[in-house]
C-alpha positions as CSV (number, residue, x, y, z in Angstrom):
1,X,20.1,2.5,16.3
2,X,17.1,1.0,18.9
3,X,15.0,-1.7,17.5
4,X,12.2,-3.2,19.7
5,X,13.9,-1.4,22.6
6,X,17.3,-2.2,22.6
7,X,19.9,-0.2,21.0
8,X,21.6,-2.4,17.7
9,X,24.7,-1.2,16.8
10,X,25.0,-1.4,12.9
11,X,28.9,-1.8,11.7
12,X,29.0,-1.0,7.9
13,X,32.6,-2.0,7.4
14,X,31.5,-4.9,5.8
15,X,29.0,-4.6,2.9
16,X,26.6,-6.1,2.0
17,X,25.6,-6.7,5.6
18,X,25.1,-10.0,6.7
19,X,21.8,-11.4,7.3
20,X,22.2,-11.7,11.1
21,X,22.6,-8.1,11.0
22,X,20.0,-7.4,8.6
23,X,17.2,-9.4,9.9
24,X,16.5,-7.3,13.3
25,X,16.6,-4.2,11.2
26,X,13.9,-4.7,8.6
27,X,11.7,-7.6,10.9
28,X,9.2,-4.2,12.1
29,X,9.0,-3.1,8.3
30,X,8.5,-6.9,6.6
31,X,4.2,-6.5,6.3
32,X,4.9,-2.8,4.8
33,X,7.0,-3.9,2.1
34,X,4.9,-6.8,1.9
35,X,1.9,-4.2,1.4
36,X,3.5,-1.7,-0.8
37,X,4.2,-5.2,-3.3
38,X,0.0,-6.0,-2.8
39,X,-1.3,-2.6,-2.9
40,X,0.4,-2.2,-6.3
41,X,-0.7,-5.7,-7.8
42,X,-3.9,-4.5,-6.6
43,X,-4.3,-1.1,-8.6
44,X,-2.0,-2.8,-11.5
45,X,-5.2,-5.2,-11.2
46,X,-7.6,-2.7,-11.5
47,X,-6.2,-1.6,-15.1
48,X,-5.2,-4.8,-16.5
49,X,-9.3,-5.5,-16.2
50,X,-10.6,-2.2,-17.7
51,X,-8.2,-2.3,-20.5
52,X,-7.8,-6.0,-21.3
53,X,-7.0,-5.3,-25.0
54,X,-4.4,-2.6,-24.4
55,X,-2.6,-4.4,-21.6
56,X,-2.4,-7.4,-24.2
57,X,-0.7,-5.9,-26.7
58,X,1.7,-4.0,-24.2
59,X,5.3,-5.5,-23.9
60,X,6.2,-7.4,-20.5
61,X,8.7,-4.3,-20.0
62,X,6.3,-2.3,-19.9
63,X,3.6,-3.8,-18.0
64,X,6.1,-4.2,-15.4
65,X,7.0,-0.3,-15.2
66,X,3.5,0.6,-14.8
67,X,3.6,-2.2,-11.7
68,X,6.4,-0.4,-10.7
69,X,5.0,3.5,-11.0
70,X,1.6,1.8,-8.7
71,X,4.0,1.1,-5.9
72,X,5.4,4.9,-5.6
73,X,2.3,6.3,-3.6
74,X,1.6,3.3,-1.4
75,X,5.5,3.7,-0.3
76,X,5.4,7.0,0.7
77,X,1.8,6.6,2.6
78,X,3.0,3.5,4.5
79,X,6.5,4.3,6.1
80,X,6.5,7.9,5.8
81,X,5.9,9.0,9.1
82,X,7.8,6.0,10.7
83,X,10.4,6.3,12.7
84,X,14.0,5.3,11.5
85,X,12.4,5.1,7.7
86,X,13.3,7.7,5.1
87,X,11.6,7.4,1.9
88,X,12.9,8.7,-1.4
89,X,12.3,8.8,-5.1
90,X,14.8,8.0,-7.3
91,X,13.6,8.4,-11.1
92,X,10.4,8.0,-10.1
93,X,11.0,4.3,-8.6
94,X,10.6,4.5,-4.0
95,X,13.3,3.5,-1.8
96,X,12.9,2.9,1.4
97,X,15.9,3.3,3.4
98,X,16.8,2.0,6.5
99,X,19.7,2.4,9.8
100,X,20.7,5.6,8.2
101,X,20.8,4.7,5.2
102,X,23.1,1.6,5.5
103,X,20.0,-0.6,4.3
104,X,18.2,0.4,1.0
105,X,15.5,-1.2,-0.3
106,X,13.8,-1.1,-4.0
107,X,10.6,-2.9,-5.1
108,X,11.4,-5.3,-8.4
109,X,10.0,-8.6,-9.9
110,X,12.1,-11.0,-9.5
111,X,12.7,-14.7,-11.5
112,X,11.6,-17.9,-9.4
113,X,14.6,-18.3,-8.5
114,X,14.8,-15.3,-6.8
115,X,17.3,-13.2,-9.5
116,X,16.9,-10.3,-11.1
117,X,17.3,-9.2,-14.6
118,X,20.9,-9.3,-15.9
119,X,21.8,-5.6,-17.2
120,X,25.3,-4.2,-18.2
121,X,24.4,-0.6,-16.9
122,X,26.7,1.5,-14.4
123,X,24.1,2.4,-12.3
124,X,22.6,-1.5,-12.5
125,X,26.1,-2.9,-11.8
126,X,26.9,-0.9,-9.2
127,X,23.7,-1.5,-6.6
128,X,23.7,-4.9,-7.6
129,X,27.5,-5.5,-5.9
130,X,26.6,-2.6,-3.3
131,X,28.9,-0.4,-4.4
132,X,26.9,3.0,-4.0
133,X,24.6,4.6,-6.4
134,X,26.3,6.6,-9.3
135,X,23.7,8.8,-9.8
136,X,24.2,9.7,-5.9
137,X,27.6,10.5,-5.1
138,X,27.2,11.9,-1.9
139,X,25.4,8.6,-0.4
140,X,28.1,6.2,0.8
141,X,28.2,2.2,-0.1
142,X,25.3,0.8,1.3
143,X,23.9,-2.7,1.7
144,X,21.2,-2.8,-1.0
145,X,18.1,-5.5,-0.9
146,X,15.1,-5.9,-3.2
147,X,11.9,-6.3,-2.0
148,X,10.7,-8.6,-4.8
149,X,7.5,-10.4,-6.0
150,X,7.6,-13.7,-8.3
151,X,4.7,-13.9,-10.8
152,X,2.7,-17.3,-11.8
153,X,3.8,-18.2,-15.5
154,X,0.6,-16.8,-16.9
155,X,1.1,-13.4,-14.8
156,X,-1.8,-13.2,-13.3
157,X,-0.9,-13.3,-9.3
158,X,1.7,-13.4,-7.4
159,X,3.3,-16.3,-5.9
160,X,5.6,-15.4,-4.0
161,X,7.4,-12.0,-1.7
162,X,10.6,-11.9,-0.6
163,X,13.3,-9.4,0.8
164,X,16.3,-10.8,-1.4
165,X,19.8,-9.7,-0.4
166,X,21.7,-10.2,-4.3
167,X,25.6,-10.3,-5.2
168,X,24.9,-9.1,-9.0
169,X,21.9,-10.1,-10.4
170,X,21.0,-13.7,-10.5
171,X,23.4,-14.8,-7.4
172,X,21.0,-14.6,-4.0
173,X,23.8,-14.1,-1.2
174,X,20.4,-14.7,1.0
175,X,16.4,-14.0,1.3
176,X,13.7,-13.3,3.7
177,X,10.2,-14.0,3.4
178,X,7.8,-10.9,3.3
179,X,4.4,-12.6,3.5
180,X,4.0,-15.9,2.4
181,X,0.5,-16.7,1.4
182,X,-1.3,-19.4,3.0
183,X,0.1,-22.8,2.2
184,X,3.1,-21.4,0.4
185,X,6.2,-23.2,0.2
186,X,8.7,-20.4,0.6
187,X,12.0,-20.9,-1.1
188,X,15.2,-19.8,0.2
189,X,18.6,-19.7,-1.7
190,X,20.9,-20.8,-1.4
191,X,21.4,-22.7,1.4
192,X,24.0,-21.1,2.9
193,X,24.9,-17.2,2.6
194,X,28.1,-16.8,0.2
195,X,31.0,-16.0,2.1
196,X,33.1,-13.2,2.9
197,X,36.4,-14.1,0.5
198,X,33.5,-14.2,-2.7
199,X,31.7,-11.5,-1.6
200,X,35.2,-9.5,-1.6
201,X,36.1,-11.3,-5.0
202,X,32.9,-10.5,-7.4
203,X,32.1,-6.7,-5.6
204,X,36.2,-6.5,-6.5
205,X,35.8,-8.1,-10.1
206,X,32.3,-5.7,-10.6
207,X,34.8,-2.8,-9.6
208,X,37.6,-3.4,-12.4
209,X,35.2,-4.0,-15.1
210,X,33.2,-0.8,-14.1
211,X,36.7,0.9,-14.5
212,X,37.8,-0.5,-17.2
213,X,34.3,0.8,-19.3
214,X,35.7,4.0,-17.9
215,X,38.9,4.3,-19.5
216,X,38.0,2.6,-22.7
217,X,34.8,5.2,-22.6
């Protein structure tokens, strides 16, 4: 694939991809994510102020699909259209898909420590170790990032963007600023990137308890 001009060849034989690989790939499309994430927070905004006594007596599960629904429209108007981006819905939530599909990105809150939510469903197992999407057989393993916002502790902005490359859910393998706000500290965990022979291990591990439910199903 050509990024700024020179052709980058992407090898997928080892996923997730590493960040080195990664990085040239998404650098054109960081403010765009980093846009979808504001333009949401923006309309979510909007609706939190109109209905202030509705929105107080919805559950945090809630409030953050309807976050999540703001951001479908603002995907599709900022990268459709852009070369090397395909945008699709997948139950109503945008992915934006990158290097033919060998970098997939979803738009979720994450903890501040840069996690997601644990959850014991196929589906949320599989994309968190990168092991293709079960509701999309024909799509091959692909390296799978979040493009994730962190929320003050009363909720009420967000402090922090980042493009978070996870092993599971709560393991960040490594993370890339979106757009840090003036002043921000941005955190970036861990210090290293895990490596290879763990990688192999817990995507390996994710694999045998995914098949075990199968049997025993």
């Amino acid at each position: 694939m050509e990024i700024g001009g020179a052709e980058v060849m992407v090898d997928c034989g080892g996923v997730p991809l590493s960040r080195e690989v990664v990085a040239p790939i998404v650098a054109e499309y960081l403010p765009g994510l980093a846009a979808v994430v504001e333009t949401a927070w923006h309309s979510y905004g909007q609706v939190r102020e109109q209905s202030r006594q509705q929105m107080a007596q919805a559950s945090a599960a809630s409030r953050g699909m309807l976050l999540s629904d703001f951001m479908l429209e603002p995907a599709h108007g900022i990268f459709e259209g852009m070369p090397g981006v395909r945008v699709d819905d997948r139950y109503g939530r945008p992915w934006v898909n990158l290097a033919g599909d060998t970098v997939q990105i979803r738009f979720r809150k994450l903890t501040t420590a840069l996690g997601l939510c644990p959850s014991e469903s196929q589906r949320a197992v599989r994309l968190g170790f990168h092991l293709g999407d079960p509701y999309l057989p024909g799509m091959p393993e692909a390296t799978v990032l979040t493009a994730g916002y962190v929320l003050d502790a009363a909720e009420s902005q967000i402090e922090m963007m980042a493009l978070v490359c996870h092993i599971g859910f709560t393991t960040v393998h490594y993370s890339i600023p979106l757009s840090p706000r003036a002043g921000q500290a941005v955190t970036q965990l861990p210090l290293a990137p895990l490596s290879e022979p763990i990688m192999r291990s817990a995507r390996a591990a994710a694999e045998r308890r995914l098949s075990r439910r199968g049997e025993s199903s």
